[in-house]
N, C-alpha and C positions, 0 to 999 in steps of 0.2 A: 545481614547477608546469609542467603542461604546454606552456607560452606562452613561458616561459624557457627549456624543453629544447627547445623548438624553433626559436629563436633563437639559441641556443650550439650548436646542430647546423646550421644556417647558416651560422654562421661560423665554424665547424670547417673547412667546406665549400671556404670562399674560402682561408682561409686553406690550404687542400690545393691550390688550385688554384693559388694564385700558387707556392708549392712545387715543384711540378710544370713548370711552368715555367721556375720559376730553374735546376733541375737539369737541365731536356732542353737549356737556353743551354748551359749547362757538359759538358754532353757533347760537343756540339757543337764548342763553344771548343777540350777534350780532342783529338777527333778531328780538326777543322782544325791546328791547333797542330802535331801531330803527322807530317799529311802535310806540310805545309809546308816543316817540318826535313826530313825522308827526302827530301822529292824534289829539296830546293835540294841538299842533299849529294851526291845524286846525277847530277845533270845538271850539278851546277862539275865533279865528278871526268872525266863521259863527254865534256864540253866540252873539257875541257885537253887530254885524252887524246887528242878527234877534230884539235885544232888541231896538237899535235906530231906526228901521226903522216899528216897530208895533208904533209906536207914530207917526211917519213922515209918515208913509205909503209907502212904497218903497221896501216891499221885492222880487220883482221882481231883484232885486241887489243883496240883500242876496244871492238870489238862483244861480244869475251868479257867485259870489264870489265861492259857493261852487263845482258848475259844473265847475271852476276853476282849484279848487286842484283837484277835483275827476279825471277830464280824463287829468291832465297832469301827476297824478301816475299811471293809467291804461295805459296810454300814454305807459310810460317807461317801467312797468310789459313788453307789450307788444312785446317792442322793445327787452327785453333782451332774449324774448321766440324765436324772430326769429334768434339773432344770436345760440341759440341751442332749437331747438324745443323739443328735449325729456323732457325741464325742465316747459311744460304745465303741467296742470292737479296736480292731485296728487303726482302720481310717484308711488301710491302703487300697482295699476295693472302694472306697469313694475317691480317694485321688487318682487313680486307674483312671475313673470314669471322667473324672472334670479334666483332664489332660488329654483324654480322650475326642472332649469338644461337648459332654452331657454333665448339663449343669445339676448339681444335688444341693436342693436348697438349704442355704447355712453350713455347705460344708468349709467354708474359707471366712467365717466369723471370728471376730475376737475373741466372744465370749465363747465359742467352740474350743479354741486353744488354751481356756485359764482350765476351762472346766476337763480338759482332755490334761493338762499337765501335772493339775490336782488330783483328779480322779484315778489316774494310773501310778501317781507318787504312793493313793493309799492303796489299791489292788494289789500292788508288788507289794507292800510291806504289810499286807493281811496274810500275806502268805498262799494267794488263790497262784494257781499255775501258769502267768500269764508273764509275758515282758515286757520293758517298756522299751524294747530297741522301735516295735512297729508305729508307736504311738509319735516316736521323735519323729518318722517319717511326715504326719499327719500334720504335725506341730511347726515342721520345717515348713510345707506349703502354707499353711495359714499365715504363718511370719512373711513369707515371700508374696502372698497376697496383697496383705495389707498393707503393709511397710512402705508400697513405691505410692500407697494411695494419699495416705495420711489423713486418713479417714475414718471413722467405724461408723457401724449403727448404736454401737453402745455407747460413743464417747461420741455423742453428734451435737455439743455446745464446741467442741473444739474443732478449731474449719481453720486449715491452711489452706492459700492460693497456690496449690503447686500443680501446675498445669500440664505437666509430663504425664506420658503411658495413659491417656485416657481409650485405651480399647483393649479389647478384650485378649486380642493377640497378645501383646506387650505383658499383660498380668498371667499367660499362661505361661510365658516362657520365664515370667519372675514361680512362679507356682513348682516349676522343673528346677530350678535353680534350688526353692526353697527344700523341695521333696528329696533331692540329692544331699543337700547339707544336713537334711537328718540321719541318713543312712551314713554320711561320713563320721557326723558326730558320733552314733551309736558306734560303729565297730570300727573311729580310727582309721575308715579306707576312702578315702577321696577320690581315689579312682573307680573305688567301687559303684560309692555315688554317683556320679556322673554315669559309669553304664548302668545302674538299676535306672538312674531318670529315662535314659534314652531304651531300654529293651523293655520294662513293663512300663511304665508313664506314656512318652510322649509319642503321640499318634503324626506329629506336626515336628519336624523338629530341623533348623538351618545350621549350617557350618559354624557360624559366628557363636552359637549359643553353647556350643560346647566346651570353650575354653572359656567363657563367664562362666558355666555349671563347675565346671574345677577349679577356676578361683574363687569361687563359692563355697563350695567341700573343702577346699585346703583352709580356708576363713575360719569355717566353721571347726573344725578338726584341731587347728592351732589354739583357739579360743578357749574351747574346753581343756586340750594337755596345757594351757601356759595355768589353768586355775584350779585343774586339780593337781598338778603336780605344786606349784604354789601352797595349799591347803592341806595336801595331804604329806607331804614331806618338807615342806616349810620352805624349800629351798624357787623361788622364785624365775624362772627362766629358764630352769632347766626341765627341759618337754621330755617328759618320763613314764603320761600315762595316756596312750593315743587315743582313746575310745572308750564309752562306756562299759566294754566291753573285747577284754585283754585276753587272748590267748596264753598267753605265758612264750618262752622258750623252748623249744623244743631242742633237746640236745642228752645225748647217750653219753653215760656219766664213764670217765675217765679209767674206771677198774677196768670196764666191763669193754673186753676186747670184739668179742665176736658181735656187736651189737650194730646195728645201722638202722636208718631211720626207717629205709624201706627198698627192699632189692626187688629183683625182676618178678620171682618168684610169686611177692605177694599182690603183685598187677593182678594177678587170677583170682584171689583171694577178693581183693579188691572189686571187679567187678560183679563179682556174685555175690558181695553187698552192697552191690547196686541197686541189683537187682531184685534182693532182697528190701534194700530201702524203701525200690520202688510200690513193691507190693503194699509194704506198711504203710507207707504215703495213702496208696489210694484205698487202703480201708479207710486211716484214718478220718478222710476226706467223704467218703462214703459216709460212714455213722456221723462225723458231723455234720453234713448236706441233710441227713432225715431227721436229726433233733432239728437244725434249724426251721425246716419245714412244719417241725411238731411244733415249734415256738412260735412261728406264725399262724397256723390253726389255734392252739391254744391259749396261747401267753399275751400276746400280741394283743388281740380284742380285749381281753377283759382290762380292769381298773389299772392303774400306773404300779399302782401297792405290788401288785401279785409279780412283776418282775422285781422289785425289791427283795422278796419275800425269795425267791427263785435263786438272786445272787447267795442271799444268807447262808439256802440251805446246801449252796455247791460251798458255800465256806465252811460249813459246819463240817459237812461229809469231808471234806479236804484235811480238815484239821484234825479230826478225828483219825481219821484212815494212817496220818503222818504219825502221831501222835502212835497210836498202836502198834503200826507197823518197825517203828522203829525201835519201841518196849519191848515186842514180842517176836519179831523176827530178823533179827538182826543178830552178827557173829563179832564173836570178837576174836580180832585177827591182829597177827605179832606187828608193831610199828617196825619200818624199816631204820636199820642204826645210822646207816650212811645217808646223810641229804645229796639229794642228787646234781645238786650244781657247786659248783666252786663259787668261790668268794672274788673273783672277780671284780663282778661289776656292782656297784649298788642295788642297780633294780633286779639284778638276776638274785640277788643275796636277798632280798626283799619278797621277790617270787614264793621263792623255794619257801623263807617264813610263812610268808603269807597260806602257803599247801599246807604246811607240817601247823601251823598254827590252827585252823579251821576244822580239826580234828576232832571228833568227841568221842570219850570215854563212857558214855553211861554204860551205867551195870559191870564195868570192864575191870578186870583186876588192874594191877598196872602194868605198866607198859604195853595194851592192848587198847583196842580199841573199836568200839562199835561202830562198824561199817555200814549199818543200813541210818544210823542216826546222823554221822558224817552225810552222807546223800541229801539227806533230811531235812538236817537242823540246820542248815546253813544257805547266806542267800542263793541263789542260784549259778549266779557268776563262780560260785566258790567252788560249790557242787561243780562246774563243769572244771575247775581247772584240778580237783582232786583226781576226777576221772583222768584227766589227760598226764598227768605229774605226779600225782601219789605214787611213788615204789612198794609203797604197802597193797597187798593183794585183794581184792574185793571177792567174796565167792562166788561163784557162778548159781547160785540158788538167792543169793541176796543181788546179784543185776537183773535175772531173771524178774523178780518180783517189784522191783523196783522199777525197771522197764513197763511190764504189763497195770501197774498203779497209776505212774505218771502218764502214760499213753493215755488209758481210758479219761481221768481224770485231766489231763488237759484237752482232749477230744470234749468232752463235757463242759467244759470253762469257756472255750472256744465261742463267743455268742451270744453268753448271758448281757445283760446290761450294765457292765464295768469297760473303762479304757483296760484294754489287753492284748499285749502282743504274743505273737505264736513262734516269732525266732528262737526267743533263748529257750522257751520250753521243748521246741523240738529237737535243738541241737544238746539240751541235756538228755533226751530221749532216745538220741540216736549215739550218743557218746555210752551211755550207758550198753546199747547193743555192742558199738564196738568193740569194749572193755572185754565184752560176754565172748564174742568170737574169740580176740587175743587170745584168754583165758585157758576158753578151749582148744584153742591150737595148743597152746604151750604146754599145756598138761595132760591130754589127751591125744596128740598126734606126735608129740615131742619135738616142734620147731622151736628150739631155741632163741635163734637170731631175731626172731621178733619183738619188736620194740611196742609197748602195750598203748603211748602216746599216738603211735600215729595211726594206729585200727580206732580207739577211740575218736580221731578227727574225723576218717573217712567215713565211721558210724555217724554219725554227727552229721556227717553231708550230704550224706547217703539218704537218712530220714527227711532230710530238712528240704534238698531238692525233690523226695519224692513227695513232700506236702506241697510245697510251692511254683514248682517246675521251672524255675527258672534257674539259665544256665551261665552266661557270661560274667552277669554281675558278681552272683553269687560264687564264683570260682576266684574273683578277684576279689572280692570281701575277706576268702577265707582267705586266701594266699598274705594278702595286706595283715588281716587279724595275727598270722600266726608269726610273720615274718620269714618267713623262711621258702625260699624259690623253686627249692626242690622240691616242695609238696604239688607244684602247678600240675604233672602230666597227674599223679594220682588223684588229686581232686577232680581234675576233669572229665576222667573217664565215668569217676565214681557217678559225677553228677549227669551226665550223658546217660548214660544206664539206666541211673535212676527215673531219669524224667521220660525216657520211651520206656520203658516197663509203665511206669505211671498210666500215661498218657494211652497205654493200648485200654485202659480200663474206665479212667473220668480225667476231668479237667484240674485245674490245681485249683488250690482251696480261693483265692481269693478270685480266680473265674468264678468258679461256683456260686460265692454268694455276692458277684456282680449281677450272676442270670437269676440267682431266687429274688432280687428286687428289680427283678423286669427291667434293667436299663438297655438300651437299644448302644450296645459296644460295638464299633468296627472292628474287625479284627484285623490283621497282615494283608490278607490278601482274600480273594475269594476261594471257591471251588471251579477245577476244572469246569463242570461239567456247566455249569454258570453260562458260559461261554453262548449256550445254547437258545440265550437270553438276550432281548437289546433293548435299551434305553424305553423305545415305546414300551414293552414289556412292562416296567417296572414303575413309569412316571404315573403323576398323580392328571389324569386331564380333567376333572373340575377346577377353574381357574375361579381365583377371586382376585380382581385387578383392578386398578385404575387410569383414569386417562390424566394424560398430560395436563391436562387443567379440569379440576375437580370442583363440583363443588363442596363447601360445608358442610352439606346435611348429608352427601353423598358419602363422606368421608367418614362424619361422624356414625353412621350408620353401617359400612362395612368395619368398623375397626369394633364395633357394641357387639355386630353377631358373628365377627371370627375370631380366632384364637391365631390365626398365624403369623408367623413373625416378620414377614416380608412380602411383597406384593408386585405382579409386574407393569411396568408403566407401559400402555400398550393405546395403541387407535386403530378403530374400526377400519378395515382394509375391506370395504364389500367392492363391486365391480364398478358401481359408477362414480367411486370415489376413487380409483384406482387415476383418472384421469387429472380428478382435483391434486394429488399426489403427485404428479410430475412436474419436479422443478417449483413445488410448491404454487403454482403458477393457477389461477381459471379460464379457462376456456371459455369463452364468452357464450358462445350458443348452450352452453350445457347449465348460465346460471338461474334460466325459467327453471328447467326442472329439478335444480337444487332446489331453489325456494319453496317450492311448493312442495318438496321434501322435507325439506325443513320442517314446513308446518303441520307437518301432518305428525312427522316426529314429534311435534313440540306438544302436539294435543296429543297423543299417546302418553307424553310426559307427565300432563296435568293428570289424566288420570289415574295415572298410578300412584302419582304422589296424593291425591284423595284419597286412594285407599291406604296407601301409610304403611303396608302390611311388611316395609323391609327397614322401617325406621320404630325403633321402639320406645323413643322417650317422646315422652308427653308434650315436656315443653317444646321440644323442634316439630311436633305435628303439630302446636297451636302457631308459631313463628310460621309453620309453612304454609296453611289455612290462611292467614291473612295476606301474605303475598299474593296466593292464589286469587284471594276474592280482589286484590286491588289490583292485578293484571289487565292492560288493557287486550286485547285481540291485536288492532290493528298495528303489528311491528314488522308490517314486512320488508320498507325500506331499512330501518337501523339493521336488522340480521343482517341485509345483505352487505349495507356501510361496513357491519362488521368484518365481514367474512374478507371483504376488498381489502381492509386495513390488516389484517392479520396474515394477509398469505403469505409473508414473507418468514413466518415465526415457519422453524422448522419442523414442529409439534402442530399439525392444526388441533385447532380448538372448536371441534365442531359439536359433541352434546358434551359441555361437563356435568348434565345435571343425573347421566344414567349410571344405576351399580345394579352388578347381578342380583336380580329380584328372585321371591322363589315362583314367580305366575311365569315366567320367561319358559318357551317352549324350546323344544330340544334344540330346534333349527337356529332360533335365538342365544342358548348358551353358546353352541360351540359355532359362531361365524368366526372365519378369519382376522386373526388378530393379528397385530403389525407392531412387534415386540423392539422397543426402545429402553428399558432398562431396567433396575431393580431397585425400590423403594422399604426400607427397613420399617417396620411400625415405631419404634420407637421416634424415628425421625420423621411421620406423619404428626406421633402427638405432640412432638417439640414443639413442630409449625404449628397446631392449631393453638398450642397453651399461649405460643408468643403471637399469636392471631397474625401471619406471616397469608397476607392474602389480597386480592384485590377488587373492585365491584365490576360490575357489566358495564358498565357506562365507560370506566379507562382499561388502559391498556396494560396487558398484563408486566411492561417492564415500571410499572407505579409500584410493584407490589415488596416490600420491604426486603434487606437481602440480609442475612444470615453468614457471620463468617462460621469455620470450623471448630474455633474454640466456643463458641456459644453454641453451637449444636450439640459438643460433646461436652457442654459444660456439668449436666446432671447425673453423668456417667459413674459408677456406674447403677446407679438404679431411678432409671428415666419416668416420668410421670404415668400415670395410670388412663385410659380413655372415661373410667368410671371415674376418675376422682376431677373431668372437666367441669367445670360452671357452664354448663350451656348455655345459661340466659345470658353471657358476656360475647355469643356468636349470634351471628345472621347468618341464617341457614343458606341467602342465596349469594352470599361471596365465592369466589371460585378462588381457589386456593391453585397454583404455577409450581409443579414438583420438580419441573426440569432442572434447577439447579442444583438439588439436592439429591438425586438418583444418582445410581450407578449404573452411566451410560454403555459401560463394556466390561458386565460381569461374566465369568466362564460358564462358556452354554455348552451344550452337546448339540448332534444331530439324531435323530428319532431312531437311525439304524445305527448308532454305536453299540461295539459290545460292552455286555454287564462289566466284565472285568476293567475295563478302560476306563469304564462315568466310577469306576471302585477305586482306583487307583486314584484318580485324577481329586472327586470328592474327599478322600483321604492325605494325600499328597499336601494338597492346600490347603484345607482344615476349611473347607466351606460347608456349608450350612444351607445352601438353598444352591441347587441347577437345572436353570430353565434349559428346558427342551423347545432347540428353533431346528424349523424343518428350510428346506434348501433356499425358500423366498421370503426368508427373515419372519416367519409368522410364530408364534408360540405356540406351543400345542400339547405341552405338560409340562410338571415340574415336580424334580427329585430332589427330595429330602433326606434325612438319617434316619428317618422308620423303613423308607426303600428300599437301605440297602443291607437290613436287620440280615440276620441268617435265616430266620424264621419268615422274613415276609417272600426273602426270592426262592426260599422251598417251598412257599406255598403257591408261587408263580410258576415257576417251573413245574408243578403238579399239573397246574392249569395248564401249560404249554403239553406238556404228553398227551394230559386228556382230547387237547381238540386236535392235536396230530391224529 
């Protein structure tokens, strides 16, 4: 019953969804778990080492111990990038784009996800300047890819019949659901999730899908706090650590009267490190936009080795710089006596340890302690909650320096070929500014009442939106991260500021290096001035089409020399067939001069099928050579028997044997075509693998019939036209596409405007719209290069020039 299949497809649905979820938690869990171990074993070993060897004098050892572990995990990162290169970088300018509707080949692989969870377990725990919140993003779609398929290329002896979500729609909006669950996992915000899928992801996105995307993130979100809080406190069930990635509490300690988290006052303050953010945003974005470019000139062509070699030496220079920087310029400053939280609650008492614990002493008499080593020596999560929670003072010559190292140095990291993400480095980098303002208000203008936690947030938000520009999510990311509600109007503004300061100068960083790899991104909406533009403008009018009844060699021949993914099902509409077309019906006096139409047609047919010159495989020009020579001439009664027996079919079937040749004269391309519907290539080479076809002699309702689960049985990576057996076809079978077309796909009319075929294209995530003019004829067709930014400014150039 249809009422029932569509209710157990429902809840096939949810049930993929909460799926999806529990496994992005578990990767997550995986890849925390994991840095965790690496980096405590490595910073006990580089501690002990720096502690014996400031007495004995030999940290020239230290420092090799630790350029040790640093580039034998960059080492590996490395290696795991070249057995699949998509799992560099982020990964969120490639889920940008496949959510977007542009496919990045391998970005939604399994073996993209083992080698992106590995890879960035060892980048973060080499100590290179990178996060792994961006990578969970990456790691979450791929989960949400696969997962409703039950399928891989890598695992392909294992084959379940689960016949659900075989289309492309269906795996995009598991893909949003997945890419939200990593963002939840990472910082704990489920809600946040759900708005990053819907404001940078999804180009396509219904009502329905937004409350599966947040049972999704809550899935996912629960999963990781029920196993780290399990793991790391032993105590099972009770949800104590939301995210990979914990703000702490934010709360003004009990002595200290005049203190608040943030008054009217520092609103001002606040958006002038906005705007400040903003600025630093678009440097950063700037210098890394022209390495990148220098990396594609350079890097890029030569041997796989030299980006190896590339990563090492940002490890090296990383390690060292840390390494020095925090022997040699670093202060030692008084520990504060009072811990800043009460003993309360377990986790806020754990907090507070957790800051005052993370502390380090090198070179430091006692009770002091080195502040630029603290930044330093600790994994990064730590470093930002020292920033936000330490009562002990940092100097403003050691944030200073520590800001301008980590800046350049993760601008630098930003690219190379390791999984790495740019969140937590930026929000340490902008926390670090904020601490520096605090600082200087406090001691240099004398505002007391300023609380150093919450300038270090807005720094933090401040940099981070003006890297990324983006504003809703990331407002409710932080708000969720920090707990705390009263931070929302000052986040907001902070981030508002930042992203127009940004924005008057370059795009955010992962725009950026969506356009250095040329992918063709819709964006929101158009430009006004667009307007000035209409559908003919912009449509493609070289048509490559087929007729309702095809033949073989016809078919197999347009699908060998085009690339495109769809085709329109169309019959010749010239004047004297305008009449055969009424009522499907013949005219009896007009069928002499069909006939003899016919054949004249037919012998133009012959020879061009002699010359061959639009069919390129050998063996269908030897199968067609012999047809030819065995043809008799004289068939002028059966054509017409035919024509008599077929009038009723709504599709006449009058040349299947012609495709656009390249001898065809202009007047010949572009005759009026009489547009019935749209034909997917994929679904041509179904029919031809399952030889779905019929001969001349019966009628085309002989011809075998296809349900929808055997169409989309091979889904999703359908047969190849180069990989057919030819020799198992007869070139003069006529293949019946009517059933199989999409009889009423969304067309335009030649005089719409640009902004409306932009909307409309975007709106419904379609992929191909035929241009019909007012008498049903086709006469272009727009695609996703049409509606590039780059091709309708170069159409609208056109448009002035002939004004």
């Amino acid at each position: 019953l249809p009422k029932q299949k569509a209710q157990r497809y429902e809840a096939v649905k949810w049930v993929m969804v909460f799926a999806i979820g529990v496994c992005t938690g578990l990767v997550g869990l995986f890849v925390d778990f994991f840095v965790r171990l690496f980096t405590q074993l490595k910073f006990r070993v580089v501690q002990s080492s720096v502690e014996e060897c400031t007495e004995k004098g030999c940290l020239a050892l230290s420092l090799l111990e630790l350029l040790g572990f640093n580039m034998t995990f960059v080492f590996l990162a490395s290696l795991l990038v070249l057995i699949q290169p998509v799992a560099a970088g982020s990964g969120i300018p490639e889920i940008k784009c496949y959510l977007n509707g542009v496919k990045v080949p391998g970005v939604v692989r399994l073996r993209t996800v083992v080698c992106k969870a590995m890879g960035v377990l060892f980048s973060v725990a080499g100590g290179l300047f990178v996060g792994k919140e961006g990578p969970m993003i990456h790691s979450g779609a791929v989960v949400g890819a696969g997962l409703p398929q039950f399928q891989s290329i890598s695992l392909r002896k294992i084959q379940f019949n689960f016949p659900y979500f075989r289309s492309d729609r269906d795996k995009r909006d598991f893909v949003s659901a997945g890419a939200a669950a990593g963002v939840a996992a990472a910082f704990g915000a489920p809600i946040g999730g759900t708005l990053f899928s819907l404001e940078e992801g999804s180009s396509f996105w219904n009502q329905g899908l937004t409350w599966k995307v947040l049972f999704c993130s809550m899935a996912a979100t629960f999963t990781l706090n029920f196993f780290r809080s399990g793991i790391q406190f032993g105590s099972w069930g009770s949800f104590q650590l939301p995210g990979l990635l914990n703000f702490g509490e934010f709360k003004c300690s009990e002595s200290d009267k005049k203190c608040h988290l943030w008054t009217a006052v520092d609103l001002g303050f606040f958006i002038l490190m906005g705007i400040v953010g903003g600025l630093l945003g678009a440097t950063f974005n700037c210098l890394n936009k022209r390495l990148a470019k220098y990396r594609m000139r350079n890097v890029h062509p030569k041997p796989k080795l030299v980006r190896v070699l590339e990563s090492l030496l940002v490890s090296l220079t990383t390690t060292v710089v840390v390494f020095v920087a925090s022997m040699v310029l670093g202060e030692c400053r008084q520990m504060s006596s009072t811990s800043h939280s009460g003993n309360d609650t377990l986790s806020l008492q754990g907090m507070s340890e957790d800051v005052n614990s993370s502390i380090k002493t090198f070179f430091c008499p006692n009770e002091t302690y080195n502040d630029m080593a603290t930044l330093f020596f600790n994994p990064q999560e730590s470093a930002i909650l020292q920033l936000f929670h330490q009562d002990g003072t940092f100097s403003p010559v050691t944030l200073s320096l520590f800001f301008l190292l980590y800046f350049l140095l993760s601008c630098w990291t930003y690219g190379i070929s390791v999984p790495s993400g740019l969140f937590v480095p930026s929000l340490l980098c902008g926390a670090a500014f904020g601490r520096l303002v605090a600082n200087l208000l406090k001691s240099y203008i004398g505002l007391d009442h300023i609380y150093s936690g919450t300038f270090a947030l807005i720094g933090a938000a401040a940099f981070l939106g003006g890297v990324v520009r983006m504003t809703i999510s990331l407002t409710v990311i932080l708000i969720e991260s920090t707990n705390e509600i009263t931070y929302g109007l000052p986040i907001m503004i902070t981030l508002m500021v930042a992203k127009w300061t940004g924005d008057f100068f370059n795009k955010g960083i992962y725009d950026i290096h969506v356009n250095l790899r040329g992918v063709p991104l819709l964006e929101w909406e158009t430009e006004v001035e667009m307007d000035k533009l209409r559908a003919s403008d912009i449509m493609e009018p070289n048509l490559t089409y087929v007729y309702p009844h095809t033949r073989i060699q016809s078919l197999v021949s347009i699908l060998r020399t085009t690339v495109h993914h769809a085709f329109p099902v169309v019959t010749e509409n010239r004047g004297n067939e305008r009449e055969f077309m009424k009522g499907n019906q013949l005219i009896s006096n007009n069928i002499k001069f069909k006939k003899s139409s016919i054949l004249t047609r037919a012998g133009e047919q012959r020879k061009r099928s002699q010359s061959m010159k639009s069919y390129p495989s050998s063996e269908l020009r030897n199968m067609c050579d012999e047809h030819i020579a065995t043809e008799e001439p004289p068939e002028k009664e059966d054509l017409l028997q035919q024509m008599l027996e077929r009038r009723y079919t709504p599709y006449p079937n009058l040349y299947p044997d012609q495709s656009p040749s390249e001898e065809w004269t202009m007047e010949e391309r572009f005759r009026p075509l009489t547009f019935h519907g749209l034909i997917l290539r994929s679904q041509l080479v179904t029919l031809l693998v399952r030889g779905v076809c019929y001969s001349e002699s019966q009628s085309s309702a002989s011809q075998p019939r296809l349900s929808h689960a055997e169409m989309s049985e091979d889904y999703p990576r359908y047969p190849d036209i180069h990989d057919l057996d030819l020799t198992l076809l007869n070139p003069r079978m006529i293949v019946d596409v009517t059933p199989y077309m999409n009889p009423s796909p969304f067309a335009v009319s030649p005089n719409t405007h640009v902004s409306q075929v932009f909307n409309l294209f975007r709106t419904m995530g379609l992929r191909h719209l035929p241009v019909v003019n007012a008498v049903g004829e086709i006469v272009g067709i727009i695609t996703r290069h049409n509606l590039t930014h780059e091709f309708l400014q170069a159409r609208l150039r056109q448009h002035y020039q002939t004004i």
